[in-house]
C-alpha atoms as one frame of an Amber mdcrd trajectory, in Angstrom:
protein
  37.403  -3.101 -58.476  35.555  -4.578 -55.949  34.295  -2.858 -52.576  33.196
  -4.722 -49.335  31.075  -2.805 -46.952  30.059  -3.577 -42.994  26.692  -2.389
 -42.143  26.775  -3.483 -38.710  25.492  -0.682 -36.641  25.840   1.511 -39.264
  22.584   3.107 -40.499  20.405   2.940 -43.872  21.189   6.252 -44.887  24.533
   6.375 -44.365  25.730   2.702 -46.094  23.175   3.525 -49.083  24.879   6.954
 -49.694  28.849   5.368 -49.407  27.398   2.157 -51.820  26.825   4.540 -54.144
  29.285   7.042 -54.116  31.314   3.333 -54.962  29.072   2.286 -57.342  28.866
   5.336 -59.621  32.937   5.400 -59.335  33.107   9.027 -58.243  36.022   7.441
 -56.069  38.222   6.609 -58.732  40.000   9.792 -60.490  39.555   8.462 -63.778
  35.410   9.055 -62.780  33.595  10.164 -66.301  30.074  10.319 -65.681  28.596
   8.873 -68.745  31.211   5.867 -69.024  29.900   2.409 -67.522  31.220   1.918
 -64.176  32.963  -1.329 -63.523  32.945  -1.152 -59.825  31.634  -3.893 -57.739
  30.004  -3.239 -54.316  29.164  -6.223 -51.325  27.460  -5.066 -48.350  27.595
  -7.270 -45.799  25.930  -7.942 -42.397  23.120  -5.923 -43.815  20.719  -7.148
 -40.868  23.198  -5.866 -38.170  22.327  -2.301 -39.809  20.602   0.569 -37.562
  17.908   2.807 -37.903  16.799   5.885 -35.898  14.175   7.913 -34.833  10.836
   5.851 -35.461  11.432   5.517 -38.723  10.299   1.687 -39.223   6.658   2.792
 -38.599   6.531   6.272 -40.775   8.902   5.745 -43.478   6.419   4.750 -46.729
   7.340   3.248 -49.915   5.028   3.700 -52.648   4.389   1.852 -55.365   1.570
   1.917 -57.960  -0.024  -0.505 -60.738  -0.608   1.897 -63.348  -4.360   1.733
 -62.891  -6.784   4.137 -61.253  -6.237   3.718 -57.418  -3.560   1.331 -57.868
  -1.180   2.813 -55.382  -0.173   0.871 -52.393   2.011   2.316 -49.452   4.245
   0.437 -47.336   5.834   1.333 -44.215   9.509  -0.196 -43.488   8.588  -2.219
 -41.493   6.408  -4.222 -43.835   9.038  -4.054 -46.695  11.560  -5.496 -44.398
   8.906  -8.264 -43.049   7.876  -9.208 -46.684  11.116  -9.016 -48.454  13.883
  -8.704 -46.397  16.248  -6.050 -45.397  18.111  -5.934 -48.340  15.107  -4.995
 -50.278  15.297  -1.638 -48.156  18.890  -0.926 -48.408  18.625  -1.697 -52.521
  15.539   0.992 -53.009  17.429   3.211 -50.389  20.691   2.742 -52.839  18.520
   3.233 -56.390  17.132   6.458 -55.217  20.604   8.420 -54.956  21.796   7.165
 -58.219  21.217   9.107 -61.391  18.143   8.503 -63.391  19.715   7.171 -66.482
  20.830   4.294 -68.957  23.305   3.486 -66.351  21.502   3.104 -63.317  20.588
  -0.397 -63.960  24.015  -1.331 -64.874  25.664  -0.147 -61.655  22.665  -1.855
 -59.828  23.481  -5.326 -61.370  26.983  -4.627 -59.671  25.739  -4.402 -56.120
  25.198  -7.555 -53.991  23.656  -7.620 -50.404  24.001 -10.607 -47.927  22.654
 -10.725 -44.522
């Protein structure tokens, strides 16, 4: 089954938590939790999205190379500027799903378009 979802003026948070509620198929009442979910989620307008408070400037993303003082912070601002603002909803949307075999299933069955 496939989901569409308006970000417009809608903020990060709130369209990462509902994309996966629809991606994990907790929605469905046939939900299992270890069965591979089949649903299909397309955000759209994701560049009409809000966010609040000031959190473009203190929001980090971390990431690290695996070698001694390899990590690198980014602010939201930079993600967004370097790859785009799907890159934040995506991380935004991997971070409430489960840390399993399945995770990178029901992220292959997420698209984002501006």
């Amino acid at each position: 089954m496939e989901h569409i979802l308006d970000a417009s003026n809608i903020s990060l948070g709130r369209i990462a938590s509902s994309a996966a509620v629809l991606l994990r198929g907790k929605n469905t009442p046939a939900f299992e939790r270890y069965e591979k979910p089949t649903n299909k989620v397309k955000i759209i307008n994701a560049s009409k999205m809000t966010v609040t408070g000031r959190k473009m400037s203190d929001k980090i993303y971390l990431t690290h190379s695996g070698y001694p003082g390899g990590q690198k912070a980014r602010t939201l601002t930079q993600v967004i500027a370097k790859k785009g603002v799907d890159e934040a909803i995506r991380q935004a949307i991997y971070g409430m799903l489960p840390d399993n075999k399945l995770r990178a299933i029901m992220m292959k069955n997420l698209v984002i378009t501006e």
